[in-house]
N, C-alpha and C positions, 0 to 999 in steps of 0.2 A: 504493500500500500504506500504510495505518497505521501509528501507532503500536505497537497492541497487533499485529495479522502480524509488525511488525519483533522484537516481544520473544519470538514463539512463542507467542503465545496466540492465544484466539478473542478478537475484538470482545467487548467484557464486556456483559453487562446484570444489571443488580442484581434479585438475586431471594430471596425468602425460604428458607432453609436448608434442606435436609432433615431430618426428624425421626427418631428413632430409635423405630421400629414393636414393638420388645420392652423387658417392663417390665426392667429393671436389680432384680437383686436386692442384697438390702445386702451382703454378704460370701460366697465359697463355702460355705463350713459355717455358714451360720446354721441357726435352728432352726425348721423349721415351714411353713408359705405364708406369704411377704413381702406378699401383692400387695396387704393392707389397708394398706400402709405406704405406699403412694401414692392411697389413694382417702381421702373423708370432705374432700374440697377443698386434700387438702393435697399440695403442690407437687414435682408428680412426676420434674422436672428436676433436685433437690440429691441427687443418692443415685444414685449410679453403681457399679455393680461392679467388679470387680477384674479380669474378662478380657475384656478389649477388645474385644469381638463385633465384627465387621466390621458396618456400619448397613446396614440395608435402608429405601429409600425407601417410604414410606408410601402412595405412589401409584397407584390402584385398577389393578387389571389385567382388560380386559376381552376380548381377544383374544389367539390363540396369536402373535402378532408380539410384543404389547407383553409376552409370557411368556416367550418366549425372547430378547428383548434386556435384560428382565431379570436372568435366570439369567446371560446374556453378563456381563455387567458386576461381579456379586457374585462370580461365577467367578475373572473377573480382582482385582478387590480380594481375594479372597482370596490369589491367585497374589504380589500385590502386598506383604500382608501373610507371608505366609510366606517370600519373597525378600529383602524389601529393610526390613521393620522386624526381622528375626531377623538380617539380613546376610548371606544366605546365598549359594554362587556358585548363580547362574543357573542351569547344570546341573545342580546338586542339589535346587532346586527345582521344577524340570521333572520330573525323576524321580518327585519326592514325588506331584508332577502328577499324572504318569502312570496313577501308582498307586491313587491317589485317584479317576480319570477311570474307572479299570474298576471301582470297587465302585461309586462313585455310579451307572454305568450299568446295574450289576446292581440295583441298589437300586431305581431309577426302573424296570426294565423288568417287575419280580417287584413295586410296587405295583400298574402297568398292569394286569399278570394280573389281579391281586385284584379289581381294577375291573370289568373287564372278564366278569369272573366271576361278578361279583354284583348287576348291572345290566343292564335291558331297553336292547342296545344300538341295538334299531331306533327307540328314542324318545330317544334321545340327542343334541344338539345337533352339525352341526358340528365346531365349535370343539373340543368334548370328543372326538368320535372323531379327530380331528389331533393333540391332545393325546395320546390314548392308544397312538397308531398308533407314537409315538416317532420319526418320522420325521425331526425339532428335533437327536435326542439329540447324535449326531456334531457335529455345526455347533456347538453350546454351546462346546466346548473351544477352539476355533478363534481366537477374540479374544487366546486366553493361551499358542497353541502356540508360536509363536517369538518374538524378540529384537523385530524388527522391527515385527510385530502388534500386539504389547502396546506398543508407542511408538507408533502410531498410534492405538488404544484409547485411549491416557493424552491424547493431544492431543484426540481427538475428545469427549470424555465425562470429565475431570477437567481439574482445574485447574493446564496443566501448561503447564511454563516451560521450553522445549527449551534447554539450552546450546549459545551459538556456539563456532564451531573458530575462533580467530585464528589467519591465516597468516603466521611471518614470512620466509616462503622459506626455499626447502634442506630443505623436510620437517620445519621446525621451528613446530608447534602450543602453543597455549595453549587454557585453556576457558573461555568468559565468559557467566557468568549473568546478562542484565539485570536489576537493581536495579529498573526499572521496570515490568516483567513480572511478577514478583513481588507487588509492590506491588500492581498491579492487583489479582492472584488476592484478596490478604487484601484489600482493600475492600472487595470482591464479596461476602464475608462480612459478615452481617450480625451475627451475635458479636460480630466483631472490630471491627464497627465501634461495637459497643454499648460497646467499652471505652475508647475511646479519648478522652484527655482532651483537650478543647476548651478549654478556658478560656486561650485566649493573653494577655487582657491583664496589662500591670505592674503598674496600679493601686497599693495605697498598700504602701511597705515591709513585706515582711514579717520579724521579727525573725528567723526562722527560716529555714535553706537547706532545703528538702527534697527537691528536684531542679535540676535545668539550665536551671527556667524564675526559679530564683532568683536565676541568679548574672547578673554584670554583660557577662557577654556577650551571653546572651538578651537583657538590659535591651533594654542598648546599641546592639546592632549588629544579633541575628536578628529580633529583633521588628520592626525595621523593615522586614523583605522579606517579612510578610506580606502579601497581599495580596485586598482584599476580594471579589473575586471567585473567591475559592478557598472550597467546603464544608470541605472538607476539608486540612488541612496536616500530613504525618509528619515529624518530628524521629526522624532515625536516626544512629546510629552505628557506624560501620566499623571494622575488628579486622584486623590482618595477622600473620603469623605465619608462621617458615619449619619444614615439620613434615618428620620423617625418620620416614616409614609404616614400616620396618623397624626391628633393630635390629644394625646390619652390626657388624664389628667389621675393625679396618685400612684395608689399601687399598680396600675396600667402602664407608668411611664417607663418606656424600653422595652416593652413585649416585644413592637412588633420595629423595632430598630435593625437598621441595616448597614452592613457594609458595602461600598459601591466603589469601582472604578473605573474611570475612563481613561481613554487614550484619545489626544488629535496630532495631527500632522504638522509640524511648524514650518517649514521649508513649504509651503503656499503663504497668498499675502493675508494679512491679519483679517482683511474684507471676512475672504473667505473663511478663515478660521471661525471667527465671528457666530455664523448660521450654527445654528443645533444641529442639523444631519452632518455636520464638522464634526461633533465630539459622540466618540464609539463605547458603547458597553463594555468591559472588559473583564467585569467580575460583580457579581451580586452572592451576599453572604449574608446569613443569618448573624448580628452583630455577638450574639451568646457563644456561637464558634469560637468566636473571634478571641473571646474572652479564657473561654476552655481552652483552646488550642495553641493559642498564639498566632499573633501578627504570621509569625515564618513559614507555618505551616499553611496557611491562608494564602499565601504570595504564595508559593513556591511552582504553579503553573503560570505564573505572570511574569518571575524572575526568571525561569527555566527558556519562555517564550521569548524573552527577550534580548536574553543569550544566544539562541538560537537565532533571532534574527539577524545579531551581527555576525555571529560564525558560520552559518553556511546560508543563511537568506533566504531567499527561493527563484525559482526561474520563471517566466511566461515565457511565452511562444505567439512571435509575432512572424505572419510570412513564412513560415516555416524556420524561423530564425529565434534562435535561445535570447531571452531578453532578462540580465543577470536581475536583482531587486535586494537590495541592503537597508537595516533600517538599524539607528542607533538614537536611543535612549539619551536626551539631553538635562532632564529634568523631570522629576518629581515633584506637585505641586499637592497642598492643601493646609485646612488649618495648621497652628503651631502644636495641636494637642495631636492629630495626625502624623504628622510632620516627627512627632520627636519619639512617638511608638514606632515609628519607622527606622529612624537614627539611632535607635537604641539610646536614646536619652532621658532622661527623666522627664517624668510627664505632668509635676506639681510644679506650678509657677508662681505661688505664692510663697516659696521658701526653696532651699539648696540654689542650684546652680542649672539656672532651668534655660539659658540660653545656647543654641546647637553651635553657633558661629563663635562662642569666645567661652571660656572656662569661666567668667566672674560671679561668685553670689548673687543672690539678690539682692545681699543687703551693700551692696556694693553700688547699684544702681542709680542712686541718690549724689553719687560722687565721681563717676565715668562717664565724660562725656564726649570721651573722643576716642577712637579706636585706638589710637596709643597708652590708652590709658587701661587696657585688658591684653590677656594672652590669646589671641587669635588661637582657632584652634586650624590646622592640618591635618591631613591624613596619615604621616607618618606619625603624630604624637597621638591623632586619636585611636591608631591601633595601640600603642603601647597602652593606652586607658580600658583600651578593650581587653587586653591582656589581662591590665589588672582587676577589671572586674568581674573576669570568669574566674580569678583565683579567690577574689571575698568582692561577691557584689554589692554588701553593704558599705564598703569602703571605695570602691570604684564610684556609687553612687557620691556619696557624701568629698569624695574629694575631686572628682572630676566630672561629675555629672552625668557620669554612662551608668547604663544597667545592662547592658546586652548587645553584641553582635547585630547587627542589619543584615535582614535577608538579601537586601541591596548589595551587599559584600559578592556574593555570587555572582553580580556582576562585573565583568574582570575591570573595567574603566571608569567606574564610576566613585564616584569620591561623595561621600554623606555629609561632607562640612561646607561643599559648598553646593550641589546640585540638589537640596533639596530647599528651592529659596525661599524665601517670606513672601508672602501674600497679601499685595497691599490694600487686598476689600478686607480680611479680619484684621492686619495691623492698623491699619489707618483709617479704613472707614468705619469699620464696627469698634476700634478700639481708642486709636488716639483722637477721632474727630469730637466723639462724645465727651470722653475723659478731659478735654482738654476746653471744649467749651463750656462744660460745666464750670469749672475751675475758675476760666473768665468772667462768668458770667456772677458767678458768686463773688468777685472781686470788683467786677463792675456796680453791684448792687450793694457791697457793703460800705465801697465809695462814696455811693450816695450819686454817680453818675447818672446811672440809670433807674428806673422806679420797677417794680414789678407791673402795674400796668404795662410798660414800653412792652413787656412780653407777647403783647397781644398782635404786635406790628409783625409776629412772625406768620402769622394767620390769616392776617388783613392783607399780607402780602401779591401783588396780583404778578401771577407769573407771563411770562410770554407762552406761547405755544409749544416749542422744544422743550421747555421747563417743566410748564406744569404737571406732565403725568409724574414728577416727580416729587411735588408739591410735598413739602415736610410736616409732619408734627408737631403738636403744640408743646411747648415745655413747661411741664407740670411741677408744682413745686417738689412732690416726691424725687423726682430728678434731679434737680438741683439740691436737694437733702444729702444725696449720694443713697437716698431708702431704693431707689429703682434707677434700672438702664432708662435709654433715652427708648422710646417704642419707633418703630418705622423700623423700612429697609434700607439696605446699606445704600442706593442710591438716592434714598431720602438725606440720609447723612448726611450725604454728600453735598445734594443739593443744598441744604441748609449753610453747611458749612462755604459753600460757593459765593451765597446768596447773603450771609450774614453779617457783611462789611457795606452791601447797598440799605440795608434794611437798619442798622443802628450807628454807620458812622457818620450822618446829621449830629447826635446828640451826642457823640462822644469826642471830647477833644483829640488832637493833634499831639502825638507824642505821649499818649496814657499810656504805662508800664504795660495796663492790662491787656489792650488794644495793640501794642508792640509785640506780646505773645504771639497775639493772631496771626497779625501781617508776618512773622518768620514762619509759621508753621505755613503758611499760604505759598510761601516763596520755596519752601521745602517742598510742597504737593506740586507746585507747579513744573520741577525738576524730578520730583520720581514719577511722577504719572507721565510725563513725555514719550510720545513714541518715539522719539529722535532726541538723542542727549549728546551732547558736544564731550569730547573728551574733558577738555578745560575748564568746564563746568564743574566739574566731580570733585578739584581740591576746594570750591567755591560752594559745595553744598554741603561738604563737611564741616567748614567754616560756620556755615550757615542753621546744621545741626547742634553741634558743641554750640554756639551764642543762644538758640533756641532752649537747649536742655540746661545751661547755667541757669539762664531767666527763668524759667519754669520750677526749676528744684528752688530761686531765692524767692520767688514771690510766695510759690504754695509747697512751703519745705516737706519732704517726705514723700512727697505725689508721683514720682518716677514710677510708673509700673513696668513689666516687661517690654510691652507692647511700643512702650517709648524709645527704653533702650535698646529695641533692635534697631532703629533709627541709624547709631552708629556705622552700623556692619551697611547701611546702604549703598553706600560711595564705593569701594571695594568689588561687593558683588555685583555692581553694576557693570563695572570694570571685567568680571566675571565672567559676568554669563547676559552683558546687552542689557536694555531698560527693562525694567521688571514687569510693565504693566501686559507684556506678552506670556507672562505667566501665572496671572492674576485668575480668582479662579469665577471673575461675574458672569461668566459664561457658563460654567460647568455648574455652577449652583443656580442657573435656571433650569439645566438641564433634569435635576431632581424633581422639578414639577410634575415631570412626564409620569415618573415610577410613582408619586403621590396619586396623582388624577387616577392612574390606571389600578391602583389598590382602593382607593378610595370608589371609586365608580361597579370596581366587581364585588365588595362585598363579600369577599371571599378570602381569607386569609392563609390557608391553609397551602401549606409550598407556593407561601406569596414569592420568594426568590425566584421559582422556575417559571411562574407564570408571568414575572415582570421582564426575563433575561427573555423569554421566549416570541412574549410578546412586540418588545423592543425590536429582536432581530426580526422577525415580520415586517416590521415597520422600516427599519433600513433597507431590508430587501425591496421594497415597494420603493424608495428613494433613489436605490440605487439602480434600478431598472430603469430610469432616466435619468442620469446624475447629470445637474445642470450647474457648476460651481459658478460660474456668472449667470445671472437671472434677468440680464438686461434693464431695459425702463421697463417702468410701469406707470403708470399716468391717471388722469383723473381730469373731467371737465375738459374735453377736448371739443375745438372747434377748427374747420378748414378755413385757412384765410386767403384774401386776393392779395396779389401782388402790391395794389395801393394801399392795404391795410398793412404793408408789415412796416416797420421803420426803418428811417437811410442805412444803417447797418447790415440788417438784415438782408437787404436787396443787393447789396453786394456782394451774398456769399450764393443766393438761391442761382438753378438754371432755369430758363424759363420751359415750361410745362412738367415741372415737377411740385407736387403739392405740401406747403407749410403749413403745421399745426399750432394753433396756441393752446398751449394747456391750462389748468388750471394748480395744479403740482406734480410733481413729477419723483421718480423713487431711484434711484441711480446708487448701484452698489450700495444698500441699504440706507442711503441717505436720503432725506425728504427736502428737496425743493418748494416753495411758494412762496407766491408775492411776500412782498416786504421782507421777507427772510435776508438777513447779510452775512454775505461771504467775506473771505479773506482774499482780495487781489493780491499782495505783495505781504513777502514775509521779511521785514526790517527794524531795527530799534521801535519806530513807529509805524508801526503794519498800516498797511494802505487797503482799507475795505469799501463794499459793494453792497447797494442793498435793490434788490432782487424789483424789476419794475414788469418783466413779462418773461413768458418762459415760451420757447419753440421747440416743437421736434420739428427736422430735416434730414430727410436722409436716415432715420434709424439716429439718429444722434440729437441731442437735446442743447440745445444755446439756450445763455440766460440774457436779457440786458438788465443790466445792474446803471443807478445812479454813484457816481463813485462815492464816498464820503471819508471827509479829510481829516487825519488825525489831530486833535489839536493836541493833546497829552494823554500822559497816565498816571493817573492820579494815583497813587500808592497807599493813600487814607483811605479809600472807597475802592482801592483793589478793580479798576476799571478802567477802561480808555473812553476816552470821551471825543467825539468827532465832531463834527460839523457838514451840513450840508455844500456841496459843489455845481456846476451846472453839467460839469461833464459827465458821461458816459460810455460806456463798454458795453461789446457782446461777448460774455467769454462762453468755455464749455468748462463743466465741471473738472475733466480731467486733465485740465490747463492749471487749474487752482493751486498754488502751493500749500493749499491744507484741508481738510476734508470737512474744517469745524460748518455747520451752519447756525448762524446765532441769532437770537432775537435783541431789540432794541430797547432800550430801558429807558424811560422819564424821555424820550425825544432824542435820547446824545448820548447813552453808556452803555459800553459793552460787557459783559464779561466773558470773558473766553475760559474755555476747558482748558486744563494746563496743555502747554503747550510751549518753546522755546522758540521767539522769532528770531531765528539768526537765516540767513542767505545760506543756502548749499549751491 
């Protein structure tokens, strides 16, 4: 047996995609026939609609066999898509089935009539009176009628990755999705392989970090296990995470908790990362295993799988030609409580020595504010801890913060001290944004600066459009007591913390200690959340942490928690392993919705692991049977214009008899366009921005024209740039932009930007 039998697939052979045989119109409600919006040479692949048609293969059908294994197959992907991308239980899909199976039967059997009716049937082909006779009809259904059926359909005819049962005796299962099964499916894709970026070499310094292949691990250590006889090499990253699909309350709490892992591809652009059918099941586990057994035993088909991809990989067959495929392990992501059962470190953060990147106490925290000021930890000094802790782990614990060997170690190239990095949604967003504004906030309030009423401006706040699905929470005095967390999600945090320099620095003077807190810790987020970070940056954000963590330890003595002091180790692992915000995990903790909804919706608990692993892979199967990593435009409120309606710009670029669309917004690489929306024209000390006056498709491509508006400053109090209106104007395209942000406009004149670093590349 093979490789690919052992993952649950078929032997691969690379083959060109299927195409999708109906034209995509621009929006529901547009106006009029679309269909010249793709003729006239122009490029009929950017312009996708809005409901996700199930694709029909393009492929001529010349007999009643090749007509009803058709019908079989769109049947099932539809059965597919109404079960397992709406989430629905099985049974309720069946139903809809059901339902559906007797009007379409009526449907197909009253055109027959009609045919039948209206045609010389003694001159009729064959093929046509087999067709007409219905005899197909019943059998059609049969591919999607049971559980079992439709799992052999998925294996035979999509690109599907069955999950293993691991057994560890006494009826105790896990679920394990080969990583290299997977893999396979997405190479097989020629999309996906259109995307992926190849350019391994080091070549000459780049000033700029902009992924994983800049930092000095790549340099150092992965670039050397490429190997030239590989086409192909995936750089991926792993995410663990322990999820409670319920939400019990009491003795209930962790029944029905889980262990979960995924894997994505990094080596594609973050766009694509981005999407959910990006991030792959890798492992679902009863969390009580987890507990019994140990973390190592749990990983040891995830470690084993991973090993295996770099040492012997696997092949395709393209053309008749062996097409080599390598995948190496950059990074392991998730919380710090995950993260240090993983590292074999101690997993109490309120006391010993609970940081994976440096040996220091906690009680030491209060007083280290700069990486020189702790012992970095190595992997040559944290085997020797490891040593010593399998001789007395009570003393390995207490003197250097290990408790146990990493399963991780079985991987020959991987080093635990620094590939498994901090996470800046639980550091920063769930940990230092709250921790830290409380703090202020209780300093601003004992000052007498602020009143508890002003609290209410966080409410009364009116967000723009991009904003407000983020809209934050009210801060309750329990909150500010320290008796409770702040409530919301970590993008509410966030928001808040974006938003909370426009919302209270009217009433707070210039140069308040407390207020000084803020603006560093802002000028910090705006440097680690970068997707692009200057080399020369990184001694200036060190700077910028040490001044941040003195002022914070002298104002509110004591207050250092862990969460802070990992702060330190930023600058460094940036340096490491590229901007952190690529392996942040607010992607992959959306992705636990899916296993919620789907246990939550069946009602059914019982080998909820096999049913959520099994389910999932369904569902990717169905995705990957047309894997679309660019999704094009998608539009909204579209109308066709005359030549005298578009503006002098515009006219310059169109040819005449080909047709211009105004839209109404537009969706580009996951980005939402409309009016008044402002872009970023020029990335410089004072960014030169655009704010959104009409939107065109042409050609399959979307032009904006923008009114330009002029920087007058940045106000550094109010954390914003403040512009001013121009008379001039532009037509740009999005993918001309030097930045992806689209922002709304504040009080008439202020912007705030998502961090971000304006320097010219």
């Amino acid at each position: 047996m093979d490789d690919a039998e052992e993952a649950g697939v078929e032997p691969t052979v690379l083959e060109e995609p299927p195409v999708r045989a109906t034209t995509s119109c621009a929006a529901h409600d547009t106006v009029g026939d679309h269909s010249e919006m793709f003729s006239s040479g122009c490029s009929s692949n950017m312009i996708n609609t809005e409901c996700d048609a199930v694709s029909v293969p393009t492929a001529r059908v010349t007999t009643i066999n090749d007509f009803v294994l058709k019908i079989k197959k769109q049947l099932c992907l539809l059965f597919f898509r109404v079960a397992e991308v709406h989430k629905l239980p099985h049974s309720t899909a069946e139903s809809v089935f059901n339902d559906f199976k007797i009007t379409f039967l009526d449907i197909i059997r009253t055109f027959a009539s009609v045919i039948e009716n209206n045609i010389a049937m003694e001159s009729a082909g064959i093929e046509l009176r087999k067709l007409l006779a219905g005899e197909f009809l019943e059998d059609i259904f049969q591919a999607a009628s049971s559980k079992y059926k439709r799992e052999q359909f998925a294996k035979r005819h999509l690109p599907y990755v069955k999950p293993e049962v691991r057994d560890l005796g006494a009826g105790e299962t896990f679920q394990f999705v080969p990583i290299s099964g997977v893999m396979r499916n997405l190479m097989s894709s020629e999309n996906f392989r259109d995307h992926i970026e190849l350019d391994f070499s080091t070549g000459a310094p780049s000033p700029t970090l902009h992924n994983f292949r800049d930092g000095c691990i790549y340099k150092e250590k992965l670039h050397a296990l490429l190997e030239d006889g590989a086409q192909y090499t995936l750089f991926f990253v792993l995410y663990s995470d322990e999820v409670e699909i319920v939400n019990p309350l009491g003795s209930k709490r962790g029944v029905h908790k889980i262990l979960v892992v995924y894997f994505s591809v990094v080596n594609i652009h973050a766009k694509y990362r981005s999407q959910l059918s990006s991030i792959h099941v890798v492992l679902v586990a009863p969390y009580r295993l987890v507990i019994k057994h140990g973390i190592n035993v749990i990983l040891k088909p995830v470690v084993d799988d991973v090993s295996a991809l770099w040492m012997t990989g696997f092949t395709l067959w393209k053309n008749s030609v062996a097409v080599k495929v390598r995948a190496i392990l950059v990074a392991f992501s998730g919380d710090n409580l995950s993260m240090n059962r993983l590292g074999g470190f101690t997993c109490s953060f309120s006391r010993g020595r609970p940081c994976r990147f440096c040996t220091s106490p906690n009680s030491a925290f209060n007083t280290a504010f700069h990486e020189s000021d702790v012992q970095v930890r190595n992997l040559p000094l944290h085997q020797n801890h490891v040593a010593s802790a399998k001789i007395n782990r009570q003393l390995g614990t207490a003197l250097y913060g290990v408790k146990d060997e990493s399963p991780l170690t079985d991987v020959a190239y991987f080093d635990v001290t620094v590939q498994l990095p901090p996470d800046l949604m639980h550091d920063v967003l769930e940990g230092a944004i709250p921790h830290v504004l409380r703090h202020i906030l209780q300093g601003l309030l004992r000052s007498g600066v602020i009143r508890h009423s002003d609290l209410d401006r966080i409410r009364t706040f009116v967000f723009g459009a991009h904003d407000k699905k983020n809209k934050p929470e009210e801060v309750v005095k329990s909150f500010l007591n320290g008796q409770s967390a702040y409530k919301g999600t970590a993008s509410q945090k966030w928001c808040l913390f974006r938003f909370f320099s426009l919302m209270f620095a009217d009433i707070v003077p210039k140069q308040n200690e407390h207020w000084e807190v803020y603006l560093l810790l802002r000028s910090i987020a705006d440097i680690t959340f970068a997707d692009k970070i200057p080399h020369d940056h990184l001694a200036y954000l060190q700077d910028e942490i040490r001044f941040f963590l003195s002022s914070f330890a002298a104002l509110y003595p004591g207050a250092i928690i862990p969460k802070l002091h990992f702060l330190i180790h930023y600058p460094r692992l940036i340096s490491e392993l590229g901007p952190l915000k690529q392996y942040w995990c607010m992607r992959y903790e959306a992705k636990h919705q899916y296993m919620k909804t789907i246990a939550q919706r069946n009602q059914n608990f019982r080998n909820i692991c096999k049913s959520i692993a099994e389910r999932h892979q369904l569902l990717q199967s169905f995705e990957f049977s047309n894997l679309e990593v660019d999704r094009g435009i998608q539009t909204k409120r579209s109308r066709q214009l005359k030549l005298e309606d578009l503006c002098s710009y515009m006219r310059k670029v169109v040819s005449p008899g080909i047709p211009v669309w105004e839209v109404g917004s537009a969706e580009v690489e996951n980005l939402v366009f409309k009016k008044f929306d402002v872009v970023i024209l020029e990335k410089q000390q004072l960014p030169l921005f655009g704010q959104i006056r009409r939107l065109y498709i042409y050609c399959g491509s979307l032009f904006l024209l923008v009114d330009v508006l002029m920087t007058v400053r940045f106000d550094r109090h109010r954390w914003s740039y403040v512009v001013d209106n121009t008379d001039e104007q532009k037509l740009v395209q999005p993918f001309n932009l030097p930045s992806p942000q689209v922002l709304d406009l504040y009080f008439g004149a202020e912007l705030m930007l998502r961090p971000e670093i304006m320097i010219v590349e």
